[in-house]
C-alpha positions, 0 to 999 in steps of 0.5 A: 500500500504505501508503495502505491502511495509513493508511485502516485505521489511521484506521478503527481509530482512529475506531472505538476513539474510537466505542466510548468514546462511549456515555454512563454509562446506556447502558454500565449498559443494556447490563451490566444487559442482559448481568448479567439473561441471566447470572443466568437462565442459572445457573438460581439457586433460591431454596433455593440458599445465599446465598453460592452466589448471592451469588458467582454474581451477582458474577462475572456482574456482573464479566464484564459490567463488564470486557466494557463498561467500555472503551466509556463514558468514565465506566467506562473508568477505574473498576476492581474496586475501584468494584465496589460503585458498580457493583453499585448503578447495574447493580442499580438497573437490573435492578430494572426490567429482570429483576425478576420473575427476580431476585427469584424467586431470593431468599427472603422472608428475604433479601429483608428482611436486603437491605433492612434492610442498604441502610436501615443504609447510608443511614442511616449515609451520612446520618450521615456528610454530618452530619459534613460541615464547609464554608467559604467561600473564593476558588479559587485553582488547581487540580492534576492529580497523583497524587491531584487537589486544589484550592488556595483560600483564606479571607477571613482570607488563609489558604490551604487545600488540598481533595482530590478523591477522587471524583465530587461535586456541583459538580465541573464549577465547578472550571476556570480561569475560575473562578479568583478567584471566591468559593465554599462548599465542603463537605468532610470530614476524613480521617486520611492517613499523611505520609511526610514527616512520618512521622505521620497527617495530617489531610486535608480532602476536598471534597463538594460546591462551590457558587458564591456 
């Protein structure tokens, strides 16, 4: 009996295990696949309001998302919160999976204040990497707490402390055996509240790493 009972534990371990295999592509097939029927099901008109849309194709996409995120290790801790991220990889997705549908629940007029709604956030995404600071400095440590972040310092010895907010270009260069080396780092500041200073304060962000 208790031989049966660890061949099914093993069983459920190694499916759980599986189940965390599939890559961030396919997780997106499959919520693109699962949004794509959702969507048709509703059987949106073009004459429907947009709000009335809108939230239909939101709770399609929220479904599918808390259905599949367990099955990618990209998407298993991302939350409502991401939603936004989410949208635009499913979306992008749909675009070649269920165009013909999707696009015929929306006006002509839509269509343009989404387009021109995207271009703003371009624009203003391309305006705030202008913003973007960089430095040169050695890695000196790296730590996992509440919030990630990466000790290093400059050539002037001056240490200086980078946050790690999100997926950014060059993170796989942030591990041990890159300690001691040189790199640019590109970041951005921001305003965090301090409890122990009882004040904002400013906080450097990192964007993107290169090695030297």
């Amino acid at each position: 009996m208790r031989k049966i009972i660890l061949i099914a534990i093993v069983l459920a371990i190694g499916n759980s295990l599986n189940a965390q295999k599939k890559s961030k592509k396919e997780a997106v097939d499959l919520m693109a696949e699962d949004t794509c029927e959702c969507i048709a099901k509703k059987k949106l008109k073009a004459s429907d309001s947009t709000e009335e849309k809108e939230m239909a194709l939101g709770l399609c996409l929220i479904t599918s998302f808390n259905e599949h995120k367990g099955k990618s290790k990209y998407y298993k801790n991302k939350s409502l919160n991401d939603i936004e991220e989410i949208g635009q990889d499913v979306g992008e997705m749909m675009a070649t999976m269920c165009a013909d549908d999707f696009l015929s629940i929306f006006s002509s007029e839509e269509l343009v204040d989404i387009i021109d709604d995207d271009e703003d956030d371009i624009n203003g995404f391309a305006n705030s990497k202008e913003n973007d600071l960089s430095i040169e400095v050695e890695l000196v440590s790296m730590n996992n707490d509440a919030i990630s972040y990466i000790n290093a310092k400059d050539d002037f010895d001056k240490n200086h402390i980078f946050l790690i907010t999100e997926e950014f270009e060059g993170y796989d260069l942030l591990k041990k055996s890159n300690f001691g080396k040189s790199f640019n780092i590109t970041f951005k500041e921001i305003e965090l509240f301090d409890l122990s200073e009882k004040q904002y304060i400013t906080k450097k962000v990192i964007t993107k790493i290169e090695a030297l």
